[in-house]
C-alpha positions in Angstrom: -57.0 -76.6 9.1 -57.4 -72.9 8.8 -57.4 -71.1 5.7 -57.0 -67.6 7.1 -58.7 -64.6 6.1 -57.5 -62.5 2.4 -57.9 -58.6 2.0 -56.9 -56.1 -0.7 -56.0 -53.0 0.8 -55.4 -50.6 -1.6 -52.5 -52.8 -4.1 -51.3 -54.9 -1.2 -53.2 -58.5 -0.7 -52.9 -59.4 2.8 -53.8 -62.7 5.1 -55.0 -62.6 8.3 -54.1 -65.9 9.4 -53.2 -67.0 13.6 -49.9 -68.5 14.4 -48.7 -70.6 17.1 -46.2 -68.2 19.5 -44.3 -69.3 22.4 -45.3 -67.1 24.9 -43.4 -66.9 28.2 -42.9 -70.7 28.6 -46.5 -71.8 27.2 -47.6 -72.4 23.2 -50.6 -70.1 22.2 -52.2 -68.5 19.1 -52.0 -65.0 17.7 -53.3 -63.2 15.1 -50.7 -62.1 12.9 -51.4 -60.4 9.4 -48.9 -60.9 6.4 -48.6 -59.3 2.9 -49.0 -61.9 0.1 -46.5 -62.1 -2.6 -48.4 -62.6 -5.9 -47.1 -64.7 -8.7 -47.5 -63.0 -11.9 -47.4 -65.7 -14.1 -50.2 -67.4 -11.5 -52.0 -64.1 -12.2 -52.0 -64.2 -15.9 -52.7 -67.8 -16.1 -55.7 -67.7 -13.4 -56.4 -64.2 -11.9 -55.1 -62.3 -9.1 -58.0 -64.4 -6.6 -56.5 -67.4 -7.4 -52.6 -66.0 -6.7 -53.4 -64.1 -3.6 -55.0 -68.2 -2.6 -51.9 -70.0 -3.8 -49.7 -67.4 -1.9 -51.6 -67.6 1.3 -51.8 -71.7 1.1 -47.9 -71.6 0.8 -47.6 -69.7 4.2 -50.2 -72.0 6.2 -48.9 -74.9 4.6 -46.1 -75.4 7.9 -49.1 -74.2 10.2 -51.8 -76.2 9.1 -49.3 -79.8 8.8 -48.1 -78.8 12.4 -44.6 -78.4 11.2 -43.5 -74.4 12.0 -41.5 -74.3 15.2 -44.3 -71.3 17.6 -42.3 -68.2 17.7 -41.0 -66.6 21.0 -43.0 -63.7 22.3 -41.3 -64.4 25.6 -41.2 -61.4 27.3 -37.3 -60.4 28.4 -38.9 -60.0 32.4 -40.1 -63.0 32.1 -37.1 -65.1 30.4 -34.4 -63.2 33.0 -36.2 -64.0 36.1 -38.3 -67.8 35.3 -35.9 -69.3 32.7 -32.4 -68.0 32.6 -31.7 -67.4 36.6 -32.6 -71.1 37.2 -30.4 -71.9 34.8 -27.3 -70.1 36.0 -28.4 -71.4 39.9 -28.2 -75.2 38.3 -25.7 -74.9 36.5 -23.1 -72.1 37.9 -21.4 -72.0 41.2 -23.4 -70.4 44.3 -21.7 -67.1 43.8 -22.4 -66.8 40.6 -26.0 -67.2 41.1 -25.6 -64.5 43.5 -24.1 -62.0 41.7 -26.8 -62.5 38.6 -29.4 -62.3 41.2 -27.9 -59.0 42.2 -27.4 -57.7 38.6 -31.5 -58.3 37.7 -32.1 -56.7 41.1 -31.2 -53.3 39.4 -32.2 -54.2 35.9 -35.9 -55.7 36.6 -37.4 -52.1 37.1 -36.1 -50.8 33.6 -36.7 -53.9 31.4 -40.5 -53.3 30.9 -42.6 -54.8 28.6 -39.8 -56.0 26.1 -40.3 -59.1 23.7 -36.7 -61.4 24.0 -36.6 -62.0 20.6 -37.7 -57.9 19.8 -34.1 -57.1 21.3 -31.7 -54.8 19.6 -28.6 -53.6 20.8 -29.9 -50.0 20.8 -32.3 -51.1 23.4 -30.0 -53.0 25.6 -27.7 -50.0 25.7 -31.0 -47.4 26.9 -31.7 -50.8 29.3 -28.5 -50.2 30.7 -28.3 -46.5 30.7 -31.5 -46.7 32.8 -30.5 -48.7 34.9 -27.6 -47.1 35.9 -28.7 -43.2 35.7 -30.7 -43.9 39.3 -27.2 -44.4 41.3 -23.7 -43.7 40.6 -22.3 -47.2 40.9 -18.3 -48.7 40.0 -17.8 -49.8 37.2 -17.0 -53.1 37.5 -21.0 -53.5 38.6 -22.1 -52.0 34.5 -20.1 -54.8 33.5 -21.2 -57.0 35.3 -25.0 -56.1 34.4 -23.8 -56.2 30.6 -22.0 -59.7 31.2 -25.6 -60.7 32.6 -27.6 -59.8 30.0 -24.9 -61.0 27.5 -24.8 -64.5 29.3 -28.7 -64.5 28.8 -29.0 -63.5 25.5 -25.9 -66.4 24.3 -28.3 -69.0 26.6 -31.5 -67.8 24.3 -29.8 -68.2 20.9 -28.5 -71.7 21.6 -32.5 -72.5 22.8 -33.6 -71.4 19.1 -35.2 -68.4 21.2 -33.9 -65.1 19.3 -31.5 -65.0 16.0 -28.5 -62.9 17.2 -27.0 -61.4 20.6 -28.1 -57.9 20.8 -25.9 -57.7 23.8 -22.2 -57.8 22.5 -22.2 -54.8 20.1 -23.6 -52.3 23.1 -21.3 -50.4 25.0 -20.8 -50.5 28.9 -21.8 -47.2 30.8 -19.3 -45.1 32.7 -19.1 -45.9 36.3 -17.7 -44.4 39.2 -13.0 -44.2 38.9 -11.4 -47.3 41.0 -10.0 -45.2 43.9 -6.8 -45.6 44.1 -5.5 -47.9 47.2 -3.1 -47.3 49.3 -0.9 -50.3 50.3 0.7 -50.5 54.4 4.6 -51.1 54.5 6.3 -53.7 55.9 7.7 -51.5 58.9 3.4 -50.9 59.3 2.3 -54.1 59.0 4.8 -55.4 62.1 3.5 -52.7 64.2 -0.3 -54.0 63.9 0.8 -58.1 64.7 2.7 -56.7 67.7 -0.3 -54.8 68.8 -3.5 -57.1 67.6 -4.5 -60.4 69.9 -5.8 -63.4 68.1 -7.7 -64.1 66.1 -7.1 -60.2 64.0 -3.3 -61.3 64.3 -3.4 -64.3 62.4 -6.0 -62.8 60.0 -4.5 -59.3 59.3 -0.9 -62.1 58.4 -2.7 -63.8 56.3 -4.3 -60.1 54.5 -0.4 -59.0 54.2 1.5 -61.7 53.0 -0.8 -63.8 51.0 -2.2 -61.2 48.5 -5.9 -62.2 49.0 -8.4 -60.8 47.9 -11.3 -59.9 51.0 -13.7 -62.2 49.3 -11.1 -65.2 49.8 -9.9 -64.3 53.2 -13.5 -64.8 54.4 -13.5 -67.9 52.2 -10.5 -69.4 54.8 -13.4 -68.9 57.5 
């Protein structure tokens, strides 16, 4: 049962009080101070020493009868890479795990010391800007890194982690232009078969006529 610790500063009454946090994956206590809100009438009936107790009673109350839920302090680094990966690699195909693997890859150098539930979209757009500046990459891979980050952040909310997803109001930075692909004819494409042997014959057919992508034709393998 702690009954914190109650300061006037100037007007203000504040309690020092420590508060069970959730910090990356383990329950500890901080010390957290908190301005008291004063009840006049308590003040007229009793004095402002008796308030400022009744006001800082009311917020240990939860604390003290081991009801408050500990707060996240979970550090973003720590949630991307110990929580939310293993999640996606139980739960999502093999290649998805992959490509989220990939995307933290480029975004673990730039997330630094970041609370999860601190967030804001301002920072997840200078997160990605970062991230991004170091090498000119297309942009199909920013949206990717975006989806990432948004995926993690939905995951958080549903785990009572963080009250919002910063992630879906920031913006996706400019990548490098698709190039522009050039497609063989018909009259091209017979020349090759009569000129490959096997096994390039049967795979170049498949390439032509099927409309795979290259990440399905090495799926056939």
């Amino acid at each position: 049962m702690q009954k914190g610790q109650i300061k006037q500063v100037g007007n203000c009454w504040l309690l020092r009080f420590y508060e069970p946090v959730l910090e990356n994956g383990l329950t500890v206590k901080k010390q957290k101070t908190q301005k008291l809100n004063l009840s006049p009438e308590l003040i007229a009936k009793s004095g402002v020493a008796v308030a400022a107790r009744a006001a800082a009673d009311l917020i240990l109350a939860p604390i003290n009868a081991m009801k408050q839920r500990p707060e996240s302090r979970t550090r973003l680094a720590y949630f991307l890479e110990h929580t939310y990966l293993p999640r996606v690699q139980e739960t999502k195909k093999p290649s998805t795990y992959r490509s989220a693997v990939g995307m933290w890859q480029i975004l673990k150098n730039h997330v630094n010391g970041m609370e999860l539930r601190e967030v804001r979209t301002s920072d997840i757009d200078d997160l990605l800007q970062a991230a991004t500046a170091e090498k000119q990459r297309a942009h199909t891979t920013h949206r990717n890194m975006r989806n990432f980050l948004r995926g993690a952040f939905h995951y958080a909310k549903r785990k009572g982690l963080v009250e919002s997803n910063p992630v879906i109001e920031s913006e996706i930075p400019r990548g490098l232009p698709a190039h522009e692909k050039q497609a063989y004819s018909l009259e091209e494409i017979q020349v090759m078969l009569r000129a490959l042997p096997e096994p390039a014959k049967t795979f170049v057919t498949v390439l032509s006529f099927t409309g795979l992508r290259l990440s399905e034709a090495k799926g056939l393998k």
